[in-house]
N, C-alpha and C positions, 0 to 999 in steps of 0.2 A: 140509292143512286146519288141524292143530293150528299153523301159526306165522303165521297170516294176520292174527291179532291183534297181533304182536310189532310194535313200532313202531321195531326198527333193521331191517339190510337184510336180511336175511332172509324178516321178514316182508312188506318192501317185493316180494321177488323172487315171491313165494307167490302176492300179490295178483295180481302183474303175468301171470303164469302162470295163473292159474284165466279172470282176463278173454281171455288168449289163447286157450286151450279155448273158452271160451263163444263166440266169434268164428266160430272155425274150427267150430263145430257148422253152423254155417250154410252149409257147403260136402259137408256128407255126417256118415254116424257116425263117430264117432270109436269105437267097435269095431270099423270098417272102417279101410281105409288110403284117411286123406283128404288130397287132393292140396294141396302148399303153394306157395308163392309161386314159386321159385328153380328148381321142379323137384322138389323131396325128398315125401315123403309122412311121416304122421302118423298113429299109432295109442296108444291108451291099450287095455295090455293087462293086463290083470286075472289071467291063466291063470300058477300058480307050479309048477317042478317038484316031483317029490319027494324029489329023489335025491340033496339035501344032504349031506355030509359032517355024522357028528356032532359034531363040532366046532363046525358052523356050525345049530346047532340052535335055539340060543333065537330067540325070538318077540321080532326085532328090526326095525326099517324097514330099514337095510340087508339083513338075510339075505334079505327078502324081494322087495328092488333083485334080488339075484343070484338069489335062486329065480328070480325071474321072466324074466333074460336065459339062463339054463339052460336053463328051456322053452324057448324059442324058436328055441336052437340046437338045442335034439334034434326040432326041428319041422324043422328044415330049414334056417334063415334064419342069411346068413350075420352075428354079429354082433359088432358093436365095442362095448365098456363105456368111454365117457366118462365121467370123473370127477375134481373135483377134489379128492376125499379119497385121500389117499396107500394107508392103511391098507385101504380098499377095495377103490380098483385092484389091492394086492398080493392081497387074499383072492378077487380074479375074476381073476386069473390062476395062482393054486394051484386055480383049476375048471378051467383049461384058454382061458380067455376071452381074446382080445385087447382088451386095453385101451391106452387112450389120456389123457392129462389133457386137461383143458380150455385152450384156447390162446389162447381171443377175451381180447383185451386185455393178453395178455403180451407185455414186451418182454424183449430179451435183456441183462441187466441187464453182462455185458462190454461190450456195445455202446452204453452208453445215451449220449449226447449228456452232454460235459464242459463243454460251454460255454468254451472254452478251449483254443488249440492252440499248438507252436514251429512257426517257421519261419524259414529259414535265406536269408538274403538278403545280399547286398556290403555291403562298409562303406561305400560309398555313397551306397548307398538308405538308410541310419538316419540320416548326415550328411543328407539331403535329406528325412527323413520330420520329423526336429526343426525344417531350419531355412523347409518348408514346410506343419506341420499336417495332411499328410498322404502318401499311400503309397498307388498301385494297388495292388488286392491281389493278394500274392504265389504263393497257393492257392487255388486253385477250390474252388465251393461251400462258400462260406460262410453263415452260418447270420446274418442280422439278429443284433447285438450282441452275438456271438461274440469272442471274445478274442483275442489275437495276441501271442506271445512272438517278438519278432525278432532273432534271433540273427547277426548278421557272422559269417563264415567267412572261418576263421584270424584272427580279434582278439578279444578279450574286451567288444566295443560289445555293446548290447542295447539294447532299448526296449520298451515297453509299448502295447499298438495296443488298438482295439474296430475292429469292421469296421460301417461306416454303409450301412445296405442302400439309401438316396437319395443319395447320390452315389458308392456304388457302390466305396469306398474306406478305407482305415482312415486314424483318426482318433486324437490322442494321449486319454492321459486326464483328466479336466475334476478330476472329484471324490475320485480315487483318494488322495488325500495328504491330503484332510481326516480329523477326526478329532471324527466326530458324537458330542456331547455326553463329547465330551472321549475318544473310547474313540480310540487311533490302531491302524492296523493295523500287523499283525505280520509279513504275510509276504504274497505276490504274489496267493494265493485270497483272500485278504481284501479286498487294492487292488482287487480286481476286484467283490468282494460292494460295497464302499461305492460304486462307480462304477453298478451298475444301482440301488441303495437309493435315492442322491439324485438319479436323473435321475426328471423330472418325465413325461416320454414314454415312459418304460418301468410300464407301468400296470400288470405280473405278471411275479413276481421268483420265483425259485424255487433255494432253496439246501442243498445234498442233500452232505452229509458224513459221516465218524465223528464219536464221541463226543469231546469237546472241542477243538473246532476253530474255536468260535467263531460258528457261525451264528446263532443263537440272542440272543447277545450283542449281536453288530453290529446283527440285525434289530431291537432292542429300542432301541439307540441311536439310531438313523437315524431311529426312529417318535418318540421324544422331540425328537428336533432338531427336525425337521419339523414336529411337528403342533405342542410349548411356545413353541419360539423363532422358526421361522419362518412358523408358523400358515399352513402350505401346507396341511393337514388341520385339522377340527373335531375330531375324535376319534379314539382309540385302541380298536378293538377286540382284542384277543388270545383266544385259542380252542384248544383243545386237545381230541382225540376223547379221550372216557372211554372206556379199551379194562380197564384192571387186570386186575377183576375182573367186569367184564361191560359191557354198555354204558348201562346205568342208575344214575345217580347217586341213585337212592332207595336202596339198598345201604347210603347211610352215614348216620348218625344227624345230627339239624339240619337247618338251615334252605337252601335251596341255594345263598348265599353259602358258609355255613360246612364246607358239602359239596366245593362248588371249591377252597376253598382246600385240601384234599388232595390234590385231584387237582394244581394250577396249583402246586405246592411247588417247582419248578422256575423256574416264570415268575417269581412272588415273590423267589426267589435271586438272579436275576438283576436284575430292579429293587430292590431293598435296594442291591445293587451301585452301581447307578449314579445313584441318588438317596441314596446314605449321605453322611451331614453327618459334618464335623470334631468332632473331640472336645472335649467341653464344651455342645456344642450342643443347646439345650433341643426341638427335634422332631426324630424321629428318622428314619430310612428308613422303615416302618411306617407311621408317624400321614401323610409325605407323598403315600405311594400311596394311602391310607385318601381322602385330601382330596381329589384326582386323580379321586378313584373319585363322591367325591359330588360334586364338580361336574360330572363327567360327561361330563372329557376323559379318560377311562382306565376302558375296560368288557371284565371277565374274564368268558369264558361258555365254558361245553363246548359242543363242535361242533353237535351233538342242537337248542340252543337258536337257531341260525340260520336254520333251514327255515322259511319266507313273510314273511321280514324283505330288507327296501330299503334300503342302504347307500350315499350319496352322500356324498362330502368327506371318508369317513374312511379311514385308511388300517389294514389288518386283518394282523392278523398268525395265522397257523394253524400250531403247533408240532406237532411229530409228524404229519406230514401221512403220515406211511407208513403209520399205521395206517389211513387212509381209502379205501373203496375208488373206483372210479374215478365210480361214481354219484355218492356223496357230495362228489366236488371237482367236480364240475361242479354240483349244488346249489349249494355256495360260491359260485364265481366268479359263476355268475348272479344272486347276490346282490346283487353290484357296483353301484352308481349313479354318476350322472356324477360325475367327479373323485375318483372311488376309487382305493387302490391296493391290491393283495394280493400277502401275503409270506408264501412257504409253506416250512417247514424240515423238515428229515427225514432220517434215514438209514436206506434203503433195505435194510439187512441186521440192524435193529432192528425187525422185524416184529413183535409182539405181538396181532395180532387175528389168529386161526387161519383164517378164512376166505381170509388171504391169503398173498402170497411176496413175496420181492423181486422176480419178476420182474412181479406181477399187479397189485402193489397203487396209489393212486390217485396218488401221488405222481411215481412212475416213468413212470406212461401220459399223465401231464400233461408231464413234460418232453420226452418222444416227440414229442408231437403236437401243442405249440406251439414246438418250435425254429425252423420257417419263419417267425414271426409278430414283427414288426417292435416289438410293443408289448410284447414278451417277452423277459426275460434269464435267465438259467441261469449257477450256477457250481458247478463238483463239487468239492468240498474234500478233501486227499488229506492235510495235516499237521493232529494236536492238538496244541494250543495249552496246552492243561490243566492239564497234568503230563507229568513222564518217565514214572509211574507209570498214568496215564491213556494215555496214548499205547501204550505196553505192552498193556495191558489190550486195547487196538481189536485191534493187530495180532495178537496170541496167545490172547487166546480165542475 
């Protein structure tokens, strides 16, 4: 009852829960065990033990979680403690309790969908994949606009493929060797990020790396190409979940321009970057994003700020999407209007909102469960681009 007021997901989940109850009263009490959809039944039980450790003594909402599944097993009933607080589960199983985490919407983050595979084919099939634009594909089950490294056996040939799930065949690459707003790529996950970025048919891009690899960068370029020079988009939205220090931007002193630009310290680095003027030159990267910003092809907002907003012709960019949980990305994307596009970046082992993991959070459950989907591209970035010192840094801390 106390977070029902909270306007992130918590209190969203509190609301959603209490209207479930009130629902489910209409099928019997809920001091009885009232029967539910699937089979399972349903009881709100009030009854705590006594027989806590003192240890677990203070007058807390958890001690009183486990009081309460104590009763029940010394009642009889055999029980399982689902949770997904760590700290928890471990103190209901120093009572003796099986416990379990919560599983709905994790994926197995070894397993997640790379958007990108080798595969090893004659020399050939790459002489015939060049000098015909395309190639059956070599490996089953492939994923719409899944990648293809093709390697000849016994030669040093290769080539670069996308797999086209309408004709059934891979396809060389169109946009791979451009170089949006001047930025070229560095190495093969990047060929790969600009080839989903500038196709106009891939409507949601999603690009999940370490830290300086480049996602972020490319994404920012491709949205300047596109939306200044090629005016394929009206607008640039960029958006970032305020997780720091909580998830209310009232927290910081100012105005909520002035708010974001603490948070967006990142996104600013990177446009400084790529709108920085020669030296001598009287405007600077600053005053051009400033301009960008009032006329109103370049709009920075914390996530928070999207919820009952219609998004047509712009293309949106969502950095740190790992911190979102899987509710919040499908608010996003529903966002969407005609001839939108969304470009979601994140690295999945940079979690910072405690309600989630790598394996839970919205980022990961989105590349899950749009890899079938033809309007959908993915690329898992595995080199930083940064520094030697940056690079370091991912692998050994």
């Amino acid at each position: 009852d106390t977070f029902k007021r909270s306007n992130d997901e918590r209190g969203r989940s509190a609301r959603l829960v209490a209207r479930k109850l009130d629902e489910l009263r209409q099928n019997g009490k809920l001091s009885n065990w009232v029967p539910l959809e699937h089979g399972g039944k349903l009881k709100v039980e009030i009854q705590v033990s006594d027989g806590l450790p003192k240890a677990f003594s203070a007058h807390t909402k958890d001690n009183e979680i486990l009081s309460c599944a104590q009763y029940l097993k010394k009642q009889g009933e055999n029980v399982v403690f689902i949770s997904k607080d760590i700290n928890l589960r471990i103190k209901a199983e120093s009572l003796g309790l099986e416990t379990q985490d919560y599983e709905k919407e994790k994926v197995d983050i070894d397993e997640l969908y790379k958007g990108w595979r080798e595969a090893s084919v004659s020399s050939e099939a790459i002489d015939a994949f060049y000098k015909d634009k395309r190639l059956d594909a070599p490996v089953p089950d492939l994923a719409p606009n899944e990648f293809v490294i093709l390697k000849a056996e016994g030669t040093s040939k290769s080539a670069l493929a996308r797999y086209d799930a309408r004709s059934l065949s891979l396809v060389p690459l169109i946009k791979a060797e451009s170089a949006p707003w001047g930025i070229k790529p560095l190495n093969m996950e990047q060929r790969f990020a600009i080839e989903l970025l500038l196709n106009k048919d891939i409507q949601l891009v999603t690009l999940v790396g370490l830290a300086g690899s480049g996602k972020t960068m490319i994404a920012l370029a491709s949205a300047l190409q596109q939306t200044l020079e090629e005016k394929i988009y009206r607008r640039i939205l960029i958006a970032r979940p305020v997780i720091a220090v909580g998830h209310d931007i009232g927290f910081l002193p100012g105005t909520k321009e002035e708010k974001l630009t603490n948070w967006m310290g990142a996104i600013y680095d990177n446009l400084s970057y790529l709108l920085e003027k020669p030296k001598g030159a009287l405007e600077t990267a600053d005053m051009d994003i400033q301009m960008l910003i009032e006329e109103g092809v370049l709009e920075i907002e914390a996530v928070t700020f999207l919820r009952g907003r219609t998004l047509p012709n712009i293309l949106i960019i969502i950095d740190d999407a790992q911190n979102l949980t899987p509710h919040e990305i499908k608010t996003i994307i529903s966002r969407a209007g005609q001839g939108a596009k969304i470009i979601l970046t994140g690295d999945p082992h940079q979690v910072d909102n405690y309600y989630l993991d790598a394996a839970s959070n919205g980022l990961t459950n989105l590349v899950e469960r749009f890899k079938g989907q033809s309007l959908f591209g993915h690329v898992t970035f595995t080199k930083s681009e940064r520094s030697a010192l940056a690079a370091l840094a991912s692998d050994l801390l």
